[in-house]
N, C-alpha and C positions, 0 to 999 in steps of 0.2 A: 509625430513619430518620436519614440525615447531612443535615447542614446543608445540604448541594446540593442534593439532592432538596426540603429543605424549601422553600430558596428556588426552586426549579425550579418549584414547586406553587404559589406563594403569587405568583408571576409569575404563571405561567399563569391561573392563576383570576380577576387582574384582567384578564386579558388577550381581546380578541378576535384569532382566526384566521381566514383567508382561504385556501381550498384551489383549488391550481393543475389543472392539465390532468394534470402529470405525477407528480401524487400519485395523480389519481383511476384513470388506467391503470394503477399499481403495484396499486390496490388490486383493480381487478377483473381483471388477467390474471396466474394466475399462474403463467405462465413470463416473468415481467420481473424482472428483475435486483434490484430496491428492492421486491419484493414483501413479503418479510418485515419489512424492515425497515418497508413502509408499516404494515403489519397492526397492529405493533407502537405504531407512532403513533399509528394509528386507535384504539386499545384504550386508551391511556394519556391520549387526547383525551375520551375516552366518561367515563373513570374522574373526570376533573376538571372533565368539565363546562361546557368553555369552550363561548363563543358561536361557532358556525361559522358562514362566511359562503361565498357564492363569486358568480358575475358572470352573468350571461345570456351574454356570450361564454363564458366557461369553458365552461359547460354545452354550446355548439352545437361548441365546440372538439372535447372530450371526446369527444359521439357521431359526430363524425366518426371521431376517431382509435381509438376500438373499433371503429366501424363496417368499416372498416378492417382492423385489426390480427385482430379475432375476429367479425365477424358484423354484419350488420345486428339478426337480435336479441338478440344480448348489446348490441350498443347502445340498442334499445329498452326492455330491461329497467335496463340502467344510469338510462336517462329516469325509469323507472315509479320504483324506488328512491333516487333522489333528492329526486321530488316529493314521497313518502311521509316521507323524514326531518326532521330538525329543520334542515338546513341551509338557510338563509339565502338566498334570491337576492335579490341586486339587479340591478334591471332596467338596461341600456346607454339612458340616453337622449340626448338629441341635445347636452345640454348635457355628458355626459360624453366621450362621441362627440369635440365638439370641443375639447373641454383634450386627450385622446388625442393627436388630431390634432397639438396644439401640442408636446407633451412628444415624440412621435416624434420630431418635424423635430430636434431639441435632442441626440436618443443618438446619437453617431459612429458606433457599433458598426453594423456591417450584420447580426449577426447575432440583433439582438434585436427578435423579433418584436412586431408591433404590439397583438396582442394582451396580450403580458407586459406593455407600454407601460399597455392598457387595466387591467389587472391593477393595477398601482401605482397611475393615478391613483383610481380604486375604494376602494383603498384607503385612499388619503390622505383623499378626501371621508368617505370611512365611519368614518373613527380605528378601524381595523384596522393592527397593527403589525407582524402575524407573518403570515410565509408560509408554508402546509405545501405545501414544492415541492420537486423534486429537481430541479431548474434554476439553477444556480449562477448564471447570468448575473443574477438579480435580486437579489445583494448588489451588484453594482454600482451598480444604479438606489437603494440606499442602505435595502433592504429586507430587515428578519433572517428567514431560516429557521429553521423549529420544529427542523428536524434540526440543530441550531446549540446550540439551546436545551435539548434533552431528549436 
């Protein structure tokens, strides 16, 4: 094993993850473009064992956009398999809600949803450092990507 990987791993493992909307559609459809390369993250996340977390937004995000993209029940089954994982939710409450709120009004970008907004500040409350997201716009908001890292 080279020294990349080593430190690659010895990151990771102190590290918590935070998985986006647009990992979670790579990983369950797959005719998406980052499918493979999700699978691949998802496998190398499983192997190290890091803590996964993700948002009660993500989550209603998510079963919209299968809902959507492949089915109401490939969305409902996405629901049932997430419940059943080890991943993490944290619930949106009102006090999260409004720092959102505030950090929105603050990004120029029109193009970054308020949800990503909720995304970071989740994050930053939870000392989550890592994104597993194929949405470039959140190194903006000052947040590293696992596909950055691995």
């Amino acid at each position: 094993m080279d020294q990349g990987t080593v430190n690659t791993i010895n990151m990771l493992t102190a590290s918590n993850i935070f998985i986006d909307t647009s990992a979670f559609v790579s990983l369950w459809d797959d005719k998406d473009p980052n499918h493979i390369k999700a699978i691949r993250i998802q496998s190398k996340l499983k192997e190290l064992k890091v803590n996964v977390y993700v948002s009660s937004d993500i989550i209603g995000e998510t079963l919209t956009v299968i809902s959507r993209k492949l089915g109401k029940e490939n969305a409902i089954d996405f629901l049932e398999k997430i419940q059943e994982s080890n991943v993490q939710e944290i619930f949106i409450d009102e006090f999260l809600h409004k720092e959102t709120r505030k950090f929105f009004r603050k990004i120029k970008s029109k193009n970054i949803s308020f949800i990503d907004c909720s995304s970071v500040i989740v994050m930053k409350r939870s000392k989550v450092d890592v994104i597993f997201s194929f949405d470039e716009d959140f190194r903006t908001m000052g947040v590293k990507l696992l596909g950055d890292i691995i």
